[in-house]
N, C-alpha and C positions, 0 to 999 in steps of 0.2 A: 592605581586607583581602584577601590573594591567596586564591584558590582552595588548598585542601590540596589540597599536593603529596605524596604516598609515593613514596620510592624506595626499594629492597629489592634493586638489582640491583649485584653485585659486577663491579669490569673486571678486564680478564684479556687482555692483548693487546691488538693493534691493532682498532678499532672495524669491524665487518664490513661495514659498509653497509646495514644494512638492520633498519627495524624490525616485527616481524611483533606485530598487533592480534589479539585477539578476534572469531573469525568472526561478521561482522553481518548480520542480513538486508537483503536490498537491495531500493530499492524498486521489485517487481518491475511492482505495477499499473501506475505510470508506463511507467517503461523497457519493458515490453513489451507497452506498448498498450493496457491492460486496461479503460481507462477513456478518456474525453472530456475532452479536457486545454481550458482555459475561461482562457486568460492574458491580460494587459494586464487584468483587473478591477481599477480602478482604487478602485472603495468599494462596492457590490453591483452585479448585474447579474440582471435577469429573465428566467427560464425559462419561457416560453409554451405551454401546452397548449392544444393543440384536439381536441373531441369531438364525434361528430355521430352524429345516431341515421339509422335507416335511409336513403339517402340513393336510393334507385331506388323508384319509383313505377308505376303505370298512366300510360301517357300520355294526354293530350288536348287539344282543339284550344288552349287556353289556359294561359300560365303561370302556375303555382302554385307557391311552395317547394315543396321535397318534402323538406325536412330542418329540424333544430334545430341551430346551430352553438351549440359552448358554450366560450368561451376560457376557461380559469383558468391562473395564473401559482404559479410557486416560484421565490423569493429564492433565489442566490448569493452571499455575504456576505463573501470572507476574510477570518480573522482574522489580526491582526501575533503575529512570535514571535521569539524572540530567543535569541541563545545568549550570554552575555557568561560569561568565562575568564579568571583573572590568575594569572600565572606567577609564581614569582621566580627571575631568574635566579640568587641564591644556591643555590636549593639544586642545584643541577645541575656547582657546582664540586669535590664530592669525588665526584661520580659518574662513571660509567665514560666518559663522553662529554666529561672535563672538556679532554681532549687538543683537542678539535674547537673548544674555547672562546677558546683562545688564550691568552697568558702574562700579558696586560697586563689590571692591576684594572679595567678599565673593558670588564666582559664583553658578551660576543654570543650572543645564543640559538643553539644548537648550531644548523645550516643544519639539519641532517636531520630534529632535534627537530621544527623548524618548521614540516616538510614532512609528518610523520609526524601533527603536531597539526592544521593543516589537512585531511589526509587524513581524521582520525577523526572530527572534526566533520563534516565533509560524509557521512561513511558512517552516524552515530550521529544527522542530523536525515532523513535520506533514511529511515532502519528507522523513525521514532519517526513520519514524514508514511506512511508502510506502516500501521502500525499505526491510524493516527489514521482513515486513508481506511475502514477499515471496521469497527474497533470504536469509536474514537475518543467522548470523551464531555465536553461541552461545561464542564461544570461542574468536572472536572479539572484542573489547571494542567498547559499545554501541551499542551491537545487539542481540537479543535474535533468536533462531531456527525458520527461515521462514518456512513456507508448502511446497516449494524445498528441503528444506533442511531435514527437517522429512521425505517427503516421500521417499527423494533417497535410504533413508536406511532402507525404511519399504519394505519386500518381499511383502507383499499382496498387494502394489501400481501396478496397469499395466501399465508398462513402455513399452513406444515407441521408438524407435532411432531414428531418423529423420536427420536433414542436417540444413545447412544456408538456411532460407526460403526469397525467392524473388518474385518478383511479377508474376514471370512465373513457378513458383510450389508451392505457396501457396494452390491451390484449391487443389492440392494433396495431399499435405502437414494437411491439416485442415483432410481432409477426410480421411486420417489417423490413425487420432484420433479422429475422429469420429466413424468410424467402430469399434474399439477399447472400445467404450461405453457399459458396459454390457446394455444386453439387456432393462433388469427391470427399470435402468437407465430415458432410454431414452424416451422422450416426458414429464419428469418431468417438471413441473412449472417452478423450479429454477434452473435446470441444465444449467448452463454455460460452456462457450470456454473462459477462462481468455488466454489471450494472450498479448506477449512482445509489446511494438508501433510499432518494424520493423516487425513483422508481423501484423497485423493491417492496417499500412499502404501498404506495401505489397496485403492485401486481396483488400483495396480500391480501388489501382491502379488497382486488374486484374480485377474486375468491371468494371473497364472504357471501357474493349476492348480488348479482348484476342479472338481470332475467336474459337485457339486448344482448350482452357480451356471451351469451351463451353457455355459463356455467348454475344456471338454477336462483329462485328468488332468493333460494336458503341456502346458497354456495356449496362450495365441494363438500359432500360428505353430510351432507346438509346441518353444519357448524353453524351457520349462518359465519360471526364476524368474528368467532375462535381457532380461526385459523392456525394451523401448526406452522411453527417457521422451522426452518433448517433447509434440508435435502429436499428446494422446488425445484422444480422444470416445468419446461414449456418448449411445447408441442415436439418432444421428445430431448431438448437440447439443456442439460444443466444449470441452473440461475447459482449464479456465485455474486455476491454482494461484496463490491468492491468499496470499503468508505474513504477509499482519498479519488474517488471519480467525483468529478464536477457533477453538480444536480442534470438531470435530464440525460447525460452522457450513456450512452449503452459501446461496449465492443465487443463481438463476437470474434473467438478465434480460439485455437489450439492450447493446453498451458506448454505443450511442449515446442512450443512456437514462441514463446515469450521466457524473456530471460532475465534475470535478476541477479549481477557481477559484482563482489565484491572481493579481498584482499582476505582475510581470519572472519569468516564468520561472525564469532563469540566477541570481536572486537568494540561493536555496537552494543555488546551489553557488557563491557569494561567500562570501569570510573575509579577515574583515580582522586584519593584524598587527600591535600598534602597540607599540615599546619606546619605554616612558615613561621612559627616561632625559634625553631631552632636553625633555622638556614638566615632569617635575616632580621630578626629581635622583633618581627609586627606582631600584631595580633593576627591576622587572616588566617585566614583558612581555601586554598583554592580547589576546586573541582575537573578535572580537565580529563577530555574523551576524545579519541579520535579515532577514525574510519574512513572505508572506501565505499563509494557505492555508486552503480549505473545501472540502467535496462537498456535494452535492444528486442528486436526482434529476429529471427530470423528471413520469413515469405511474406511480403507484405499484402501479397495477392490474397492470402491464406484469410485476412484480417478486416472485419467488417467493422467501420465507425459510425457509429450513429451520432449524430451533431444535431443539437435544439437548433431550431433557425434565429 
């Protein structure tokens, strides 16, 4: 049985060239770094932790340990997912596209359709792997355990309580969790502030001009509310705007602490197109993608969550 198809769209002219989608979030943890990309995982792979207690001692003439090493491991696991689509090219012959189809009963999925169909799947599994990486929740269909979702339930996470953050307690709100950074932490390379958009934007706007929050009536730079986005920070520690975090959610923590496992990389941006007219006399046309994907962490200690109450 194909996929329901709706069309709703009347032609009018020559077909323009172009078909414009539904703005999707993109997934920006991948595509800009955000995380410890873990590929070629073939069916799990182990994350090894090492901890040692005081490791400098008094010296003397003789060797002694002077430390406890203590290995412990965390599973990287991907799971398989899949996208399967079936078209019929019937219904696309009174539609506005029907010109592109050609005159002869034995039809062709419109070329742009197909360009447009592949474009959206690969934009609609890349928002849905966004999503999964940090709220993600295993027992859902089509979601594997995001890094919310593992650390809520790890004790060694240091959790924060926190509130709805707005543009007039965000600067609190961040600092927060930032105090909250162990020490050893902090001034790391890659230690991030992964944060929701409504915090993010939130932080932009108190930049513009909060006199109480302490950056000026006429904000940084004295822009007032022309703030530059991109490369912020606060109070020395990198803002990375995570868009599959839940509103209010903030987590501080290493990117090379956090990990993102899959099987072929470029697998997520394969799509396959198959017209089953010559395999079994339909009209269809089906779609079909498949993939692995998981996160982990490695130190959970390393890893501050901040939770709206």
């Amino acid at each position: 049985m194909a996929t329901t198809t709706s069309i709703t769209t009347t032609y009018a002219g020559e077909f323009a060239g172009e078909y414009i989608s539904a703005a999707l979030l993109s997934g920006v943890t991948i595509d800009n770094g955000g995380i410890t990309v873990k590929p070629n995982v073939k069916f799990k792979e182990v994350i090894k932790k090492l901890a040692t207690d005081g490791i400098v001692k008094d010296g003397t003439c003789d060797f002694a340990d002077t430390s406890t090493i203590t290995l412990t491991e965390r599973i990287i696991e991907p799971e398989t997912f899949q996208v399967n689509l079936e078209l019929c090219k019937a219904d696309f012959r009174s539609d506005w596209d029907a010109i592109q189809m050609g005159y002869s009963a034995f039809d062709n999925l419109p070329a742009s359709f197909a360009d447009f169909l592949i474009s959206h799947a690969q934009a609609k599994v890349a928002q849905k792997i966004e999503n999964n990486i940090w709220g993600g929740v295993n027992a859902t269909e089509g979601e594997f355990d995001g890094i919310v979702t593992l650390a809520t339930a790890d004790a060694d996470v240091i959790d924060v309580v926190g509130t709805s953050v707005t543009a007039g307690n965000v600067i609190d709100e961040l600092g927060k969790v930032v105090d909250a950074i162990p020490s050893a932490l902090y001034g790391s390379e890659d230690l991030h502030l992964y944060v929701a958009q409504n915090v993010y934007r939130a932080y932009v706007r108190a930049l513009g001009g909060f006199a109480a929050n302490g950056v000026g009536a006429n904000g940084v730079g004295g822009q007032g509310t022309n703030q530059a986005m991109g490369d912020l920070m606060f109070d020395g520690v990198k803002v990375f705007v995570a868009n599959g975090l839940s509103n209010n959610y903030i987590v501080a923590a290493e990117k090379s602490n956090l990990f993102f496992g899959t099987g072929i990389l470029n697998d997520a941006n394969e799509v396959k197109v198959l017209d089953m007219a010559d395999l079994d006399g339909s009209q269809n046309v089906r779609v079909i993608m498949r993939f692995t994907a998981s996160v982990q962490y490695g130190i959970g200690s390393d890893i501050v969550l901040y939770t709206p109450a």
